[in-house]
ROTOR-550155 format. One record per residue (C-alpha): x, y, z; residue in one letter; residue number from 1. Coordinates in steps of 0.001 Angstrom, whole numbers, always signed. Layout:
N
+---------+---------+---------+--------+-----+
|      px |      py |      pz | residu | num |
+---------+---------+---------+--------+-----+
|       X |       Y |       Z |      A | NUM |
...
+---------+---------+---------+--------+-----+
REM end
This chain:
301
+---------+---------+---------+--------+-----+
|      px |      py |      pz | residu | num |
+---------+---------+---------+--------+-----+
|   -7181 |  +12700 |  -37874 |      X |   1 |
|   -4247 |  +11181 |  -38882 |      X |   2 |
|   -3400 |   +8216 |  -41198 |      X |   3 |
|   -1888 |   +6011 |  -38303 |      X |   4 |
|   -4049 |   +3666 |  -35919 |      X |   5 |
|   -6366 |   +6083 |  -33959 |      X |   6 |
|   -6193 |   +6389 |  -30319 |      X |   7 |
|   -9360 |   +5900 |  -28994 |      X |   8 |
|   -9314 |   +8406 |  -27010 |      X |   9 |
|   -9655 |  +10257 |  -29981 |      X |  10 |
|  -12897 |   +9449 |  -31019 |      X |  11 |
|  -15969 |  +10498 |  -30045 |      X |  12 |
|  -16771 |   +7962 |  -27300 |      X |  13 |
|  -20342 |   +6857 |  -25108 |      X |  14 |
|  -20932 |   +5264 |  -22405 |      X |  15 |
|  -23239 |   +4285 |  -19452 |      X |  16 |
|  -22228 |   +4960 |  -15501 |      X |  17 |
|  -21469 |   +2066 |  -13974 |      X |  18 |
|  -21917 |   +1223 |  -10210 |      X |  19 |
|  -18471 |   +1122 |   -9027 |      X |  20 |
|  -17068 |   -1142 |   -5790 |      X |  21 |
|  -13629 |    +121 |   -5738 |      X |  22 |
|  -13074 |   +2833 |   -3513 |      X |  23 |
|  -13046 |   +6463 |   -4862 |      X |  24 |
|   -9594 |   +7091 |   -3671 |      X |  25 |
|   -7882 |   +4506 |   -5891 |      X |  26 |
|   -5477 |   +5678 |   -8776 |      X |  27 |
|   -2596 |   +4350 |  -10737 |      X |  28 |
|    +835 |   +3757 |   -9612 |      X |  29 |
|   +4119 |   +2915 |  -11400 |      X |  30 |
|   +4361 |   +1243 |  -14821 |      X |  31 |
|   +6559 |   -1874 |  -15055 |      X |  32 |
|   +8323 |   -2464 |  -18586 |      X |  33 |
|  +11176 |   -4444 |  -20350 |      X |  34 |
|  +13523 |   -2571 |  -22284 |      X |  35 |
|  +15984 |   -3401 |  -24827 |      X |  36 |
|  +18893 |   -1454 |  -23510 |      X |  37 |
|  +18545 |    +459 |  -19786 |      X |  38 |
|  +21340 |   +2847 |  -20339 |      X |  39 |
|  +19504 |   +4295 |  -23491 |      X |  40 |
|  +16136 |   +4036 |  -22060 |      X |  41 |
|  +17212 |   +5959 |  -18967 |      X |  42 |
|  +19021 |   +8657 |  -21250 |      X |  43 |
|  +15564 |   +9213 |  -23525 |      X |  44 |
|  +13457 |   +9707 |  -19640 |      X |  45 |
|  +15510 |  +11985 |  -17870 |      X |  46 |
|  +16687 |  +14065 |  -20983 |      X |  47 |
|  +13251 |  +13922 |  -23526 |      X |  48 |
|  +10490 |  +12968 |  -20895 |      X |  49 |
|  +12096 |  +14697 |  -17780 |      X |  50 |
|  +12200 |  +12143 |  -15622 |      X |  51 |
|  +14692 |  +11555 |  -13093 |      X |  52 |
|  +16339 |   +8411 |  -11929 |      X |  53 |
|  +15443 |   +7330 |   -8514 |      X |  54 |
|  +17726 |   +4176 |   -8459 |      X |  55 |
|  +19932 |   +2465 |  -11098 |      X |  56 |
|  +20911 |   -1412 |  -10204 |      X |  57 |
|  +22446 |   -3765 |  -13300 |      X |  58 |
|  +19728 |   -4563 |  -15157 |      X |  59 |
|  +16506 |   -2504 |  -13050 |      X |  60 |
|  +16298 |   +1524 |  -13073 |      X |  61 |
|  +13247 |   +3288 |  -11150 |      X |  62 |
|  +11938 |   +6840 |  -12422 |      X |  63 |
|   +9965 |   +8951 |  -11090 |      X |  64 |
|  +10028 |  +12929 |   -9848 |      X |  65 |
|  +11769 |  +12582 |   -6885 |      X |  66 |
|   +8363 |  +10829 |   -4431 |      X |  67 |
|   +7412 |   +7486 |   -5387 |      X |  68 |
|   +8499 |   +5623 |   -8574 |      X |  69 |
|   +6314 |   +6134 |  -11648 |      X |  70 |
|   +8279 |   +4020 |  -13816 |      X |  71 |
|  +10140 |    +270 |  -13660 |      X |  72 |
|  +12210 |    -404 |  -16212 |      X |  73 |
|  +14267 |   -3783 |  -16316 |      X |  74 |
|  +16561 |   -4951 |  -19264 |      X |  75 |
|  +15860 |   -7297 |  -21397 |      X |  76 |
|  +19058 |   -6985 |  -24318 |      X |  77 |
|  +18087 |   -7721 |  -27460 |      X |  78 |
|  +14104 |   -7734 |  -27057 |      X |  79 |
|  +12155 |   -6368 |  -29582 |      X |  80 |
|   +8985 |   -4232 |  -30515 |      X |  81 |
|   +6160 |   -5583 |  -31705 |      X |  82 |
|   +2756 |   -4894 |  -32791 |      X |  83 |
|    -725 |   -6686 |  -32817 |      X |  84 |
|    -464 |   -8056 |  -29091 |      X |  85 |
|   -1925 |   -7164 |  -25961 |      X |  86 |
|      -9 |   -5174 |  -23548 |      X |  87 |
|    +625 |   -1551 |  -23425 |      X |  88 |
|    -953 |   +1259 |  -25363 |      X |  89 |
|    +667 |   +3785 |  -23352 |      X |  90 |
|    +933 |   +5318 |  -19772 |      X |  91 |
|     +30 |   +8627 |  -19715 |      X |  92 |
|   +2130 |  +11321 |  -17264 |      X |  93 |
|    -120 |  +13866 |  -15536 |      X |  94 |
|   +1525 |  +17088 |  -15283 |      X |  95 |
|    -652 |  +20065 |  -12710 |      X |  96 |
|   -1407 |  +22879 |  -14771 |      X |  97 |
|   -1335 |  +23774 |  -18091 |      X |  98 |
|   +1473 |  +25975 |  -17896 |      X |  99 |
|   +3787 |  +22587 |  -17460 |      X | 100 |
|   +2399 |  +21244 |  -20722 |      X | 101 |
|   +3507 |  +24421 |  -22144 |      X | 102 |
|   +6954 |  +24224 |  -20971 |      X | 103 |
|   +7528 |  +20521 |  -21402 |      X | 104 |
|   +5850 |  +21475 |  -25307 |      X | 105 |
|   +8109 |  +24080 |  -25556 |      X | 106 |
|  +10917 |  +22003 |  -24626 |      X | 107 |
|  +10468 |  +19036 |  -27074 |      X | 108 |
|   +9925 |  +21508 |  -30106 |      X | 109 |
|  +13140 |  +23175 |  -28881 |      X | 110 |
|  +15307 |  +19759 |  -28539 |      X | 111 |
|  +13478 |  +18517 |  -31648 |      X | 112 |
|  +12049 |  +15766 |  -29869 |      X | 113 |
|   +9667 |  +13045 |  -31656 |      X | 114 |
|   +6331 |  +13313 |  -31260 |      X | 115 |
|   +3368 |  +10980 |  -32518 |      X | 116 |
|    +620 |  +13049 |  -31899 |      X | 117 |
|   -1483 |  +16091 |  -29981 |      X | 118 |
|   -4829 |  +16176 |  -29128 |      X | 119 |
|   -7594 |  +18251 |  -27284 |      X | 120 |
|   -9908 |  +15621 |  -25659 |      X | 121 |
|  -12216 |  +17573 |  -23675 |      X | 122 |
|  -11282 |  +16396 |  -20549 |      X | 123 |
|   -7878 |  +16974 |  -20951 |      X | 124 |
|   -4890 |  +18310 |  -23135 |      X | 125 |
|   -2505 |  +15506 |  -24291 |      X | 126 |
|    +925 |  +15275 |  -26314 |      X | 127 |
|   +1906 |  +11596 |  -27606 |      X | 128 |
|   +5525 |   +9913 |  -28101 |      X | 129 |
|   +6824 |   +6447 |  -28217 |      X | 130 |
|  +10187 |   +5715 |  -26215 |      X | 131 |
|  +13245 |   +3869 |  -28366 |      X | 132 |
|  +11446 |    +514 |  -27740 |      X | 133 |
|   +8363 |   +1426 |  -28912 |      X | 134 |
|   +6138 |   +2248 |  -25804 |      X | 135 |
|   +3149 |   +4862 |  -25772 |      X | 136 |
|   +3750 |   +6912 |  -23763 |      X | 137 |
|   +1026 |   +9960 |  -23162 |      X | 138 |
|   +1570 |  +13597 |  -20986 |      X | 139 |
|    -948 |  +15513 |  -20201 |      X | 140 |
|   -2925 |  +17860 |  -18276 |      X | 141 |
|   -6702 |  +17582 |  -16977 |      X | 142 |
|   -8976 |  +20470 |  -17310 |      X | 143 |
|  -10700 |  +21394 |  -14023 |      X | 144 |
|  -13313 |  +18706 |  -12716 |      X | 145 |
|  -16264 |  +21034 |  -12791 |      X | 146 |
|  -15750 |  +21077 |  -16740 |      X | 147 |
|  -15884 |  +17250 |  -17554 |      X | 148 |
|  -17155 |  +16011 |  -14215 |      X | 149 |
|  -20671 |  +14105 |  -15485 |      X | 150 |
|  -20100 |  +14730 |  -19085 |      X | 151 |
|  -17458 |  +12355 |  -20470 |      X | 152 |
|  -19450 |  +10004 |  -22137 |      X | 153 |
|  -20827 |  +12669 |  -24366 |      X | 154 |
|  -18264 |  +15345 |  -24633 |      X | 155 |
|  -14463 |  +13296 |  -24078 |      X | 156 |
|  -13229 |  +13331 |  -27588 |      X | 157 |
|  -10733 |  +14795 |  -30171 |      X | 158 |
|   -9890 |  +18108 |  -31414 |      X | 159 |
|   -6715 |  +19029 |  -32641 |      X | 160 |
|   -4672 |  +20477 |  -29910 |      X | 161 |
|   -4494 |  +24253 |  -29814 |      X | 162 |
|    -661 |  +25323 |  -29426 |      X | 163 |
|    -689 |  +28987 |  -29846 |      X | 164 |
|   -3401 |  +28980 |  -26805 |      X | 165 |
|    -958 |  +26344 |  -25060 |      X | 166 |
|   +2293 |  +28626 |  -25819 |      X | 167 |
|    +202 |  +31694 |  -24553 |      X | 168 |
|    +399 |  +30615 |  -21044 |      X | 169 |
|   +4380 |  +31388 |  -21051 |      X | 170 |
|   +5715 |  +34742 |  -21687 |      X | 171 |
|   +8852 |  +33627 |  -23744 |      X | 172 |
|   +8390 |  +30000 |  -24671 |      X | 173 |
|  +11557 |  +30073 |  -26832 |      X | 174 |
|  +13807 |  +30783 |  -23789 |      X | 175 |
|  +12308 |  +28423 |  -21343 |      X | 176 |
|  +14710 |  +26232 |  -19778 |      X | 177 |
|  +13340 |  +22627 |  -19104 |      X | 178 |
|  +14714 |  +21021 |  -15773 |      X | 179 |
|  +12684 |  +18435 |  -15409 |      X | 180 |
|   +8872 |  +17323 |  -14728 |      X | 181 |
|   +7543 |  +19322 |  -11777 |      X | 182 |
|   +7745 |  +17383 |   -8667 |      X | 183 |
|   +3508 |  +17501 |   -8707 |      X | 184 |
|   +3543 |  +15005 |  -11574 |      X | 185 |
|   +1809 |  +11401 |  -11346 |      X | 186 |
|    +790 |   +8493 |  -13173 |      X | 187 |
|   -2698 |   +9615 |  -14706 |      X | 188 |
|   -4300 |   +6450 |  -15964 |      X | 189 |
|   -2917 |   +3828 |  -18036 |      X | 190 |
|   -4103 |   +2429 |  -21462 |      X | 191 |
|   -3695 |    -919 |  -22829 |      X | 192 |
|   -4268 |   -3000 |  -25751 |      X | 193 |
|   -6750 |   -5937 |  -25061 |      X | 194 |
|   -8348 |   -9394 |  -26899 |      X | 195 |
|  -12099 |   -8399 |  -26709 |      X | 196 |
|  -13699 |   -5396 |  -24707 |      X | 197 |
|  -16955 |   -7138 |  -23129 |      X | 198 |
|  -14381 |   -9491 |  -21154 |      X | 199 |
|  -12682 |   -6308 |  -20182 |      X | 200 |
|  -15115 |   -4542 |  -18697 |      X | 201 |
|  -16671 |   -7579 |  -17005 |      X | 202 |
|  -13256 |   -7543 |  -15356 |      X | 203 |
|  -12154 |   -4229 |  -14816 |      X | 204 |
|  -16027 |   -3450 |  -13807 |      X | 205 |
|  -18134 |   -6267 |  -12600 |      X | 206 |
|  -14567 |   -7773 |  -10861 |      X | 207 |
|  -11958 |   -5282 |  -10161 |      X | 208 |
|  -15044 |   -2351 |   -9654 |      X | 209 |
|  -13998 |    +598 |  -11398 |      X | 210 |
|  -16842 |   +2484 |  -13057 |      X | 211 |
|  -17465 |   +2100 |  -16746 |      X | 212 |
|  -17391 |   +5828 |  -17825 |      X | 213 |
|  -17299 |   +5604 |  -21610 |      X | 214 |
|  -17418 |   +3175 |  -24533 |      X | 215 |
|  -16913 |   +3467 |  -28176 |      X | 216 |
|  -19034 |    -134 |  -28807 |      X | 217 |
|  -16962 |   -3240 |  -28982 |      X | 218 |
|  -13530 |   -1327 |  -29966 |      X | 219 |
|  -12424 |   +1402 |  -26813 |      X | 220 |
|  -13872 |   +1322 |  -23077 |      X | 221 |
|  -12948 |   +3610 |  -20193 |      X | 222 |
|  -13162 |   +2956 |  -16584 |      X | 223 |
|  -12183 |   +5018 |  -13473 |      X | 224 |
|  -12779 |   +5193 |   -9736 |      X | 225 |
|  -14163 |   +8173 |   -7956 |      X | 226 |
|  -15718 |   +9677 |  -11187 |      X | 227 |
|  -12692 |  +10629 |  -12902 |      X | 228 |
|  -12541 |  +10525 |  -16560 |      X | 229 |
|  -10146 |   +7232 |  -16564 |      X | 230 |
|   -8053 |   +5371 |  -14973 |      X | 231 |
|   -8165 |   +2756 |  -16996 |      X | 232 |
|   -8319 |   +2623 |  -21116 |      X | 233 |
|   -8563 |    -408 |  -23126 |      X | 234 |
|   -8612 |    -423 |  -27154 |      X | 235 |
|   -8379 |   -3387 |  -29470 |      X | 236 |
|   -7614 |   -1645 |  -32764 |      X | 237 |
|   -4657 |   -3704 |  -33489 |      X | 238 |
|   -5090 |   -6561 |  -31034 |      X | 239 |
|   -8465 |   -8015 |  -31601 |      X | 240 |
|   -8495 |  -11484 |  -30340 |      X | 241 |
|   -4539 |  -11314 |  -29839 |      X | 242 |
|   -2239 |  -13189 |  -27052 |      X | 243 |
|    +229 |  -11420 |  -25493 |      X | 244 |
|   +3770 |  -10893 |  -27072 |      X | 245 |
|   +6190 |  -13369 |  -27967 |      X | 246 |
|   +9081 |  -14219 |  -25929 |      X | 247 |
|  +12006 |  -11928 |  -27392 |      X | 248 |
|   +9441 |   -8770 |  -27194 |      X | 249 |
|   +9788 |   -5846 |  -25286 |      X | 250 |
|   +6436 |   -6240 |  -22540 |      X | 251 |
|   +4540 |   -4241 |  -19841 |      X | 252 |
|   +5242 |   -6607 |  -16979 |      X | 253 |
|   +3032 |   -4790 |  -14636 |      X | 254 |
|    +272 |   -1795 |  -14044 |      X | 255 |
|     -28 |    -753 |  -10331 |      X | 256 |
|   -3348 |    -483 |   -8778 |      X | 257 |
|   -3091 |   +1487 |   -5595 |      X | 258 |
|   -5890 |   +1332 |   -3372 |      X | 259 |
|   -6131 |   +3807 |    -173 |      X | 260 |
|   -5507 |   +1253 |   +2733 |      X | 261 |
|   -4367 |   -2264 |   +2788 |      X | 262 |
|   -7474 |   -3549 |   +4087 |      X | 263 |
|   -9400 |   -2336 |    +424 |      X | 264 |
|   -6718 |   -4060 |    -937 |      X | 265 |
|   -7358 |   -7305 |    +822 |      X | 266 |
|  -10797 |   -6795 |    +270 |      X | 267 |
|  -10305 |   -6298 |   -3952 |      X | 268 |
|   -7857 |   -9252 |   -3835 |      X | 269 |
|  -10507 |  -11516 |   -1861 |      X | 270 |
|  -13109 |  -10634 |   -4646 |      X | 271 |
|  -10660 |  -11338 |   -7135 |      X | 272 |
|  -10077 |  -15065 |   -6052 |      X | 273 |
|  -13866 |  -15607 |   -5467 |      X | 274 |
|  -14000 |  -14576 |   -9086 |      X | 275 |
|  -11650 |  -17597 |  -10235 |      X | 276 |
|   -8889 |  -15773 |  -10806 |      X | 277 |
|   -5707 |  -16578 |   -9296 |      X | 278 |
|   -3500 |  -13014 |   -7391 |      X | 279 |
|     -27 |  -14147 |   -6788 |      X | 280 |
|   +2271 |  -12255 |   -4232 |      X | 281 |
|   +5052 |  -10094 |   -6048 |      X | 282 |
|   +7331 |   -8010 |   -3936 |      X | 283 |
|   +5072 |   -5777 |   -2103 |      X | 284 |
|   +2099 |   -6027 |   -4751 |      X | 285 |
|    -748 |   -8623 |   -5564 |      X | 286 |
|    -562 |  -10089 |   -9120 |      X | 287 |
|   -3427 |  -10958 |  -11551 |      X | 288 |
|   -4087 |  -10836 |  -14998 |      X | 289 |
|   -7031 |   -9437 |  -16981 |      X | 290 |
|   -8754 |  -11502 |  -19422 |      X | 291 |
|   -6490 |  -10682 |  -22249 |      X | 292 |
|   -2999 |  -11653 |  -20112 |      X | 293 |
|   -2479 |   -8631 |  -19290 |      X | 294 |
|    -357 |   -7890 |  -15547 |      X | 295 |
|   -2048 |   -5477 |  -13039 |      X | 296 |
|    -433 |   -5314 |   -9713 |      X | 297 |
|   -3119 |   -4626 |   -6677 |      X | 298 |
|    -980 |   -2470 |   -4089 |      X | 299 |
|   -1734 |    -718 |    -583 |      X | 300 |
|    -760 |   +2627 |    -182 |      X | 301 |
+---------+---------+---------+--------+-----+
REM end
């Protein structure tokens, strides 16, 4: 372990199933976030991350691989990081197979990019960086279902990532050329910083439905739909009881919530009003806000 703030998805985590409402088919859809300056930002995705640019306007750039965006990015000059609020911990890129983490691994040691951390976590293989403004940002690769499927509570944790085993799955790692993310890749799950974790899970869980799949007691939770490991993450290591940034800071202005059909969408949206809170139309997206001000946008397919 390092000396910095752990994730916690590397810890040792447990948990109890939860009976989930949302339907199995739900996953997570593009990222919104302010930026301090686009045209760097959109330089650090498409030449570090491998990204592409799927439209560029003044002040708003979508990313993705070339299907539907994955990222939202709108300028902000002159915002800020911070640390200590609520908002993003980071969105985490899934790649297909293992052999992509390899190249895109093989790439960043090659172009000397930044890294903040590697892991082994069971379920999954994962490399950490932080853009120029600060945001988490996680890629990884999931191990095949039949390995984690039942276990995470008991077994999703942290070793230190194995790279000669990753490297091994390319026969020349030093003369791989990096074009890009495959066009497979998606938004795995997103992670964010929260106020308290009981309030989270009675929203994420008892409101929004996802299943509760592990917990590390009042600090981490992870929740999911359909069984996978997560969908959702939630830590308050360095925002315990925090608000959301100041105006000035760079933000997460929205996590998307895709739900199979537009009728389970209506349906999630209806339970989320009977709950007291209050979903507000945004483009083509619901809006509401978890109990630590956090924006999740509720979206059809």
């Amino acid at each position: 372990m390092s000396a910095l703030p752990p994730d916690p998805e590397e810890a040792t985590v447990a948990g109890a199933p939860a009976h989930a409402e949302i339907p199995a088919a739900t996953r997570v859809g593009a990222v919104h976030l302010t930026v301090s300056d686009l045209t760097r930002s959109l330089d650090y995705y498409e030449r570090v991350i491998g990204l592409r640019a799927h439209e560029r306007e003044e002040e708003r750039a979508t990313l993705g691989v070339g299907g539907e965006d994955l990222l939202v990015l709108l300028e902000q000059p002159g915002a800020r990081p911070v640390r200590g609020y609520c908002g993003l911990y980071h969105f985490a890129l899934l790649l297909p197979r293992r052999k992509d983490l390899a190249r895109w691994l093989a790439h960043a040691v090659r172009d000397r990019a930044s890294l903040v951390g590697m892991a082994d976590h069971f379920v999954s293989e994962a490399i950490y960086l932080s853009d120029p403004d600060g945001h988490g940002i996680e890629i990884y690769w999931d191990r095949p279902r039949e390995v984690w499927e039942g276990k995470v509570a008991e077994r999703m944790t942290t070793l230190a990532l194995d790279t000669s085993s990753l490297f091994g799955e390319l026969a020349d790692p030093a003369s791989y050329r990096f074009d890009g993310l495959p066009g497979e890749t998606r938004m795995g799950h997103i992670h964010l910083c929260v106020a308290d974790i009981p309030q989270t899970i009675a929203f994420y869980r008892d409101v929004l439905g996802f299943g509760l799949m592990a917990s590390l007691g009042g600090q981490a939770a992870f929740l999911s739909a359909g069984g996978y490991h997560h969908h959702l993450g939630a830590n308050t290591w360095e925002s315990a009881r925090a608000a959301q940034p100041p105006p000035g800071a760079v933000t997460l202005t929205g996590a998307t919530v895709v739900l199979p059909s537009e009728l389970e969408r209506d349906r999630l949206i209806a339970r989320v009003a009977d709950a007291g809170h209050e979903p507000a139309v945004v483009g083509t997206g619901v809006l509401v806000h978890d109990p630590s001000g956090n924006p999740i946008l509720l979206a059809g397919p």
